[in-house]
N, C-alpha and C positions, 0 to 999 in steps of 0.2 A: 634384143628382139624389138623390133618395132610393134607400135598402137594394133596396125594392119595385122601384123602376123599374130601376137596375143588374139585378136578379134579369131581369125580365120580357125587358130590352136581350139578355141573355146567352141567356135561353131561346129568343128570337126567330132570336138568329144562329145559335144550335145546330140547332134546326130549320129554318130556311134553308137551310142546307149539309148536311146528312140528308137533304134533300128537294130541291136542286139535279137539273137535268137531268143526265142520266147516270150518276148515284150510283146503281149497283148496291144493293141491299137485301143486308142480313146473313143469316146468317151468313157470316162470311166465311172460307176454312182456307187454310192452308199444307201444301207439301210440299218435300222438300228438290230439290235438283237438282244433279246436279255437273257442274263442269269439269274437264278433264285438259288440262297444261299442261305447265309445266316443274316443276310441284308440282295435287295434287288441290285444289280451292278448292272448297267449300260454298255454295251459296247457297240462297236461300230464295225457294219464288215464291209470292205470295199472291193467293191465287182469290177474285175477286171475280165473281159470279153476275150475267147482264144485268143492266139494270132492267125489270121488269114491261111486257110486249105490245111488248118490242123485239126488233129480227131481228139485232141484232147478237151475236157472242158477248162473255162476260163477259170484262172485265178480267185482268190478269197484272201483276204490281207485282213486281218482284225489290228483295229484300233482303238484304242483306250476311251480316246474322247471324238465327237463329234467333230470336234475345231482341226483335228490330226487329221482324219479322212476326208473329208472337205480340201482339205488345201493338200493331199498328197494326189487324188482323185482330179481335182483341176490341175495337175501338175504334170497328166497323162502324157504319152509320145507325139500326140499332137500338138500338142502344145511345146513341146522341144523340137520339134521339126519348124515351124514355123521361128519360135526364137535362135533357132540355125541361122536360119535365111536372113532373120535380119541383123545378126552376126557378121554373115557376109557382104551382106549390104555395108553396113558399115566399116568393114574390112577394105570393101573396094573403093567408098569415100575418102576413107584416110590418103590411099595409096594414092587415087584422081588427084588430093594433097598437096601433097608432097612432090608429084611428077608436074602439077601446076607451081608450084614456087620453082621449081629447078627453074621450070621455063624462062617466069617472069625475072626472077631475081639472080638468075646464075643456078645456085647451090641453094641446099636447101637450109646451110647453115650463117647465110646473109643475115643480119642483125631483123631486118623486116621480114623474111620470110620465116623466121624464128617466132617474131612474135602474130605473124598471122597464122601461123600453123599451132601455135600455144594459145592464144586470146583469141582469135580472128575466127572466120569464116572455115579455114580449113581446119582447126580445131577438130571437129566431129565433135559427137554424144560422148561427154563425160559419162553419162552414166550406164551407155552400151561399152565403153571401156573397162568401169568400175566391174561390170557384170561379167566380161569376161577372166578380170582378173580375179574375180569369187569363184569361177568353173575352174581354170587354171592352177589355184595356190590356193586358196581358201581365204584370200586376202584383198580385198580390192583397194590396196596402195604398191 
């Protein structure tokens, strides 16, 4: 599988699940909540808002700690809708690539257009790579 097609696999899954039935749309907050017990506990509920022309109410997700709801809350479908996009954005750089080495050098497996599409300019984002390969496998090598 090519860089491009990993990128495109990963932006695909990410908007899939942003855009799943029932996935409330962003933003999404938190507020604290307590329990009294045999000691006060903390917790944290995170308000997810319906999804658009539903009658149901929104979501409530309880989290342990502050630092969990925070970062799952900023993590909402808007925020994977846009890291789609530039998924594919970078999906279509690799490819622009790859179809510019064919051009310049022949093939895309010319000594020089190896290493400009490895070290060089047509490279792309190592690390929109890396991040598809984390959506992907759960691996980014």
């Amino acid at each position: 599988m090519s860089a491009a097609d990993e990128l495109r696999t990963a932006a695909t899954r990410i908007r899939e699940l942003a855009t799943a039935d029932g996935i409330p749309p962003g933003p999404w907050t938190i507020t604290p909540r307590y329990r009294k017990g045999t000691k006060t506990v903390v917790q944290y509920d995170m308000h997810k808002p319906p999804p658009p022309g539903s009658n149901t109410p929104g979501l409530k997700v309880i989290h342990p700690s502050r630092t969990d709801a925070l970062y799952s809350a900023a993590l909402h479908p808007g925020v994977g809708l846009a890291l789609a996009d530039w998924l594919d954005e970078e999906a279509g750089r690799r490819a622009a690539s790859v179809v510019a080495a064919v051009e310049i050098w022949g093939n895309a497996e010319h000594p020089d257009a190896v290493a400009w599409l490895t070290t060089g300019l047509g490279k792309g984002s190592a690390p929109a790579l890396a991040l598809a390969r984390l959506i992907n496998t759960g691996s980014s090598t």
